[in-house]
C-alpha positions as CSV (number, residue, x, y, z in Angstrom):
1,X,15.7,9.8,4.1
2,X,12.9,8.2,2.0
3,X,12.7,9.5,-1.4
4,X,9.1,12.0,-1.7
5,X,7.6,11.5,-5.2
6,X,5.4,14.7,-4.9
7,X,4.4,13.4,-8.1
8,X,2.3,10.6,-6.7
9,X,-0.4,12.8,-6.2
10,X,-1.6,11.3,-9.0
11,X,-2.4,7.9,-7.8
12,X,-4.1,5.2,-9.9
13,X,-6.3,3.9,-7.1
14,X,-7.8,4.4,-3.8
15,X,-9.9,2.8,-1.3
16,X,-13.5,3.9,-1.1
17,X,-14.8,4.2,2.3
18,X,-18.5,2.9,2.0
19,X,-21.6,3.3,4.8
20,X,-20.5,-0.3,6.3
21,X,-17.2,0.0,6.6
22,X,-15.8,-2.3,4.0
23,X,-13.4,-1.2,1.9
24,X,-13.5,-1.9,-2.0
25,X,-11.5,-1.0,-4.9
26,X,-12.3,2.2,-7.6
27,X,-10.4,3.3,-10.4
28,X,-10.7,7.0,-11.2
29,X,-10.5,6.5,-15.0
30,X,-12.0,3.7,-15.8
31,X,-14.0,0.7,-14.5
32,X,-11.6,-2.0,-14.7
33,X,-10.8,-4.8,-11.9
34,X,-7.3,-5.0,-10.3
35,X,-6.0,-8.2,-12.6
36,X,-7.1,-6.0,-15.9
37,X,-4.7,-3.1,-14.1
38,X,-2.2,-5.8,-13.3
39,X,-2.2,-6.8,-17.0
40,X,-1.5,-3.7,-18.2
41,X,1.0,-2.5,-16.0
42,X,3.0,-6.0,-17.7
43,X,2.3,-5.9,-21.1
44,X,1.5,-2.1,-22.4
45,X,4.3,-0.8,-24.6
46,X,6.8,1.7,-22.9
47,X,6.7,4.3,-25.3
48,X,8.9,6.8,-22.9
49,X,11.0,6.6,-20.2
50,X,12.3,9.4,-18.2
51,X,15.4,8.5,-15.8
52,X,15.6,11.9,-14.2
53,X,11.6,12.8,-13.4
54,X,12.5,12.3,-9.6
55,X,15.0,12.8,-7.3
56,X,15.6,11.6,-4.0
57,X,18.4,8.4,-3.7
58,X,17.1,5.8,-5.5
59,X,15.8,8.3,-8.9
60,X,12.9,5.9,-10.1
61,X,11.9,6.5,-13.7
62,X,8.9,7.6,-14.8
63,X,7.3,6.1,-17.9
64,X,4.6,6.5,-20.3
65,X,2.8,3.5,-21.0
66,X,0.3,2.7,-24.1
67,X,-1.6,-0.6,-24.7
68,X,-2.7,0.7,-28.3
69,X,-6.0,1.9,-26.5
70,X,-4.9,4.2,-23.4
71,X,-1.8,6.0,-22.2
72,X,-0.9,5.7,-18.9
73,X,1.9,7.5,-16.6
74,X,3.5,4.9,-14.6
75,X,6.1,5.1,-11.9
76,X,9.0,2.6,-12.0
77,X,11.6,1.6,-8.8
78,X,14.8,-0.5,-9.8
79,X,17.1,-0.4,-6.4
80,X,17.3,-3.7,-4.7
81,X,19.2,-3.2,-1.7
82,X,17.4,-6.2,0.4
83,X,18.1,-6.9,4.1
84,X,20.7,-7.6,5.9
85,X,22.1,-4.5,3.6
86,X,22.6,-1.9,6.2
87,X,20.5,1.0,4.8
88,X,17.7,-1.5,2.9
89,X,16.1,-0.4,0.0
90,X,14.7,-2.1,-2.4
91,X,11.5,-2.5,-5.1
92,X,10.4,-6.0,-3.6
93,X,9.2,-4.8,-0.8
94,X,7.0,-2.9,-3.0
95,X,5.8,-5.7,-4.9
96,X,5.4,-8.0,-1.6
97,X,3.0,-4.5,0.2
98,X,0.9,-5.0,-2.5
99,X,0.6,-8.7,-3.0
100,X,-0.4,-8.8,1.1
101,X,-2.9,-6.3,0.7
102,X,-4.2,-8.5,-2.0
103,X,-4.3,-11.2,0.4
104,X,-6.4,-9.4,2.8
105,X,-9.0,-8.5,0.2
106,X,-7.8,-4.7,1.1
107,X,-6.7,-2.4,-1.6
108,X,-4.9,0.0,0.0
109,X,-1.9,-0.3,-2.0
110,X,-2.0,0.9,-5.6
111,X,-1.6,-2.3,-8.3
112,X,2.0,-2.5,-8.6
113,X,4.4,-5.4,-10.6
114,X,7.3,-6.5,-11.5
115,X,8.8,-5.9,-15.1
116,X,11.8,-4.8,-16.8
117,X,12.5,-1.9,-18.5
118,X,15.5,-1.2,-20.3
119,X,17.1,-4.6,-19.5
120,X,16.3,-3.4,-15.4
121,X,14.2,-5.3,-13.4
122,X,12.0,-3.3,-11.0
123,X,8.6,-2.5,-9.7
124,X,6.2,-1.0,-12.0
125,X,2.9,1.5,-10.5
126,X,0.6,3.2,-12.3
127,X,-0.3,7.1,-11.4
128,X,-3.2,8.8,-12.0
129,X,-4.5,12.7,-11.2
130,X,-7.3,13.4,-8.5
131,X,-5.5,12.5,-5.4
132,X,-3.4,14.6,-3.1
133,X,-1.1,13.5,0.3
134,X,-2.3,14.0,3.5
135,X,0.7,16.5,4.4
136,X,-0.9,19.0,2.4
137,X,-4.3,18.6,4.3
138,X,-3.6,21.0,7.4
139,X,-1.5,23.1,5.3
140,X,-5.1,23.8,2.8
141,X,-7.2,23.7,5.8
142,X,-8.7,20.9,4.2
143,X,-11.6,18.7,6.1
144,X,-13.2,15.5,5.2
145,X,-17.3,15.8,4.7
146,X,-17.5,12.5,6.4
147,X,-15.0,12.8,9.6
148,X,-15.5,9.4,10.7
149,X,-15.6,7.5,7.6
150,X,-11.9,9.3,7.1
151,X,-11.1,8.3,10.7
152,X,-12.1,4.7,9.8
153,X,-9.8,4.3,7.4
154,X,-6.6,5.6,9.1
155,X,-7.3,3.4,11.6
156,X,-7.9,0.3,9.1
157,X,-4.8,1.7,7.4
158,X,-2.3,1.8,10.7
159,X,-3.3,-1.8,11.1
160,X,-1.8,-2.7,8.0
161,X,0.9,-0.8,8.3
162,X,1.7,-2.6,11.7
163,X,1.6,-5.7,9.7
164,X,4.1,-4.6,7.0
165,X,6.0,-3.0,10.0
166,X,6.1,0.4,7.7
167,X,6.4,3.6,9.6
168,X,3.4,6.4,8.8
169,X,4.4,9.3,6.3
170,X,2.2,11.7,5.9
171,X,3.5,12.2,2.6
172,X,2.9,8.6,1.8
173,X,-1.3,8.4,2.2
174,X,-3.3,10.3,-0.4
175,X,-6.3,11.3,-0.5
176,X,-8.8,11.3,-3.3
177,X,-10.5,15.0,-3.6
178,X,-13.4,13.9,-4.9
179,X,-14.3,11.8,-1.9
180,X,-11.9,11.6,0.6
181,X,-10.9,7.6,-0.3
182,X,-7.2,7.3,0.8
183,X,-4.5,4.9,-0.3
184,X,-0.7,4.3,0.7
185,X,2.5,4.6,-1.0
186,X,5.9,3.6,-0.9
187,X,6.8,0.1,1.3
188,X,10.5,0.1,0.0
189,X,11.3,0.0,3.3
190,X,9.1,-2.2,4.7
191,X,9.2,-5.7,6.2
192,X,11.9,-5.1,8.8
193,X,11.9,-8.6,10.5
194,X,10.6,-7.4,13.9
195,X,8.6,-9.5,15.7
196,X,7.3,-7.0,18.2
197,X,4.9,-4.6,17.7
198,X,6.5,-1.5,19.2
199,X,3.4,0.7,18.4
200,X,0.7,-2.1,18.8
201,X,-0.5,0.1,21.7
202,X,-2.0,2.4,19.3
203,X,-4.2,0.2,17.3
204,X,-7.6,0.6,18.6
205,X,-9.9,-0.1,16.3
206,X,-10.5,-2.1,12.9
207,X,-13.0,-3.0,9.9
208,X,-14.7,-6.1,10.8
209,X,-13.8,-7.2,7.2
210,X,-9.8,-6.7,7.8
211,X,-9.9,-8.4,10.9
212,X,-12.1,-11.3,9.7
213,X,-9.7,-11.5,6.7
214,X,-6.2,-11.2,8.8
215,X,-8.1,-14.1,10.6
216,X,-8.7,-16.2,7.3
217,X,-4.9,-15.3,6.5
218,X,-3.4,-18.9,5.4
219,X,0.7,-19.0,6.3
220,X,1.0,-21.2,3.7
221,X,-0.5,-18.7,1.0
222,X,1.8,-16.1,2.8
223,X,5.1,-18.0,2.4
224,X,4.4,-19.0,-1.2
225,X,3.3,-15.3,-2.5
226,X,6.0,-13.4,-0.5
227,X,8.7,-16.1,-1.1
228,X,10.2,-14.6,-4.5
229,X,10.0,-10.9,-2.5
230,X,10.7,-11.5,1.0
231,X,13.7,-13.9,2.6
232,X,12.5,-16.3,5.4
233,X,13.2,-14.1,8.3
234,X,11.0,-11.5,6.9
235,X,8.3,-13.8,6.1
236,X,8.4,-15.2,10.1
237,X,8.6,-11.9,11.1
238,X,5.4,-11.1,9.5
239,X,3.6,-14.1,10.2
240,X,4.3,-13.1,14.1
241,X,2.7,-9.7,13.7
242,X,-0.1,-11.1,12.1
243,X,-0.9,-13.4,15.5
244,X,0.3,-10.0,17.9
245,X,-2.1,-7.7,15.8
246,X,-5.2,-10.4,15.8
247,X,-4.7,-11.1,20.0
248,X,-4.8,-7.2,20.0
249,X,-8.1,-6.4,18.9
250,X,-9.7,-9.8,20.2
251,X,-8.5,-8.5,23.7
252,X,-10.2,-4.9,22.6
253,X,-13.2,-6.7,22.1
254,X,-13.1,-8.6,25.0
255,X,-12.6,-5.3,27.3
256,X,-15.2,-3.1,24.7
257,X,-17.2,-5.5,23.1
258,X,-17.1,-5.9,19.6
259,X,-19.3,-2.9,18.4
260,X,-16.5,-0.5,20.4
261,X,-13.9,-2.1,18.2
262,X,-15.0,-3.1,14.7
263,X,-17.3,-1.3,11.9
């Protein structure tokens, strides 16, 4: 059972959903670009750590974080149970979500690195307030003042999450209040090296900037980013989904015609 950090409400980042579909970063706070973010997350002081802020099986630690300027709450994963462990777990495949949604130009996954705290090495995420996840949204009765702009993304985002091969929690997506952007937690699971696509089926449609951009995807790029998070089986693995996901939705635009399939 995956660990639910109810607590990640307050998410750092989220992707905007703009009139042509593109998606393109924002940060709540302040107006600072994902390497600034990145920076910080590695070199702002750790001025507390708390080992028992969550529960759930692999208890990650949440910290404060202060770069002499601005505080910060950070979240902080240390397990590394990697495959072929039978119950994998583990704060690379963390890391390795975020560096591929980096690759695609697609900030869907909150800046996250690798650092160590307390002589542990880990995975390191900031948290910010102004976000909730989408289990809650039935529950409020909750609707987003732009229904297809929402749909848009869920869509965008289950094509990623086909590619990391990560299953959907509703308690994993959040949504920004303020307007409706959504972003996705928690890929400690992730990368499970399966070829197939059992739910390719469902992917229907896609940004034309995510599918241009899984088509510019280089494999060398791939292997050399992922190599340090992912073994080779993994890496393969993904590399295959990539090519099942990208005949997918050229075949949809083949049947539907491109306008049917991307925006």
């Amino acid at each position: 059972m995956k660990i639910r950090l109810f607590m990640l409400a307050l998410l750092l980042v989220c992707v905007s959903l703009p009139m042509d579909g593109n998606m393109s970063l924002k940060v709540t706070q302040d107006t600072m670009d994902l390497k600034t973010l990145e920076n910080f997350l590695k070199t702002a002081k750790i001025s507390i750590i708390e080992t028992d802020k969550y529960e759930g099986r692999t208890a990650p630690w949440g910290v404060t974080l202060d770069d002499g300027e601005t505080k910060r709450q950070g979240i902080f994963k240390h397990v590394h149970r990697p495959r072929p462990t039978l119950l994998p777990d583990s704060y690379h495949y963390e890391i390795a979500a975020y560096k591929v949604s980096s690759l695609l130009n697609f900030p869907i996954v909150p800046p996250v690195v690798e650092r160590e705290i307390k002589g542990t090495q880990g995975s390191l995420q900031l948290i910010v307030e102004g976000c909730f996840p989408m289990s809650q949204q039935e529950r409020r009765g909750l609707q987003s003042p732009e229904p297809q702009k929402f749909s848009d993304a869920l869509e965008e985002l289950f094509v990623f999450e086909s590619l990391v091969n990560c299953d959907r929690e509703l308690e994993d997506i959040y949504i920004h209040e303020s307007d409706w952007r959504v972003c996705r937690v928690d890929f400690s699971e992730a990368f499970a090296p399966e070829a197939e696509l059992f739910a390719l089926g469902k992917i229907t449609r896609c940004s034309k900037a995510l599918y241009h951009n899984l088509l510019k995807l280089d494999t060398n790029e791939i292997k050399s980013c992922l190599q340090s998070h992912l073994n080779e089986e993994e890496i393969e693995a993904l590399l295959k989904r990539r090519d099942l996901i990208i005949d997918k939705i050229y075949s949809l635009i083949e049947e539907k015609g491109e306008d049917a399939i991307l925006f």
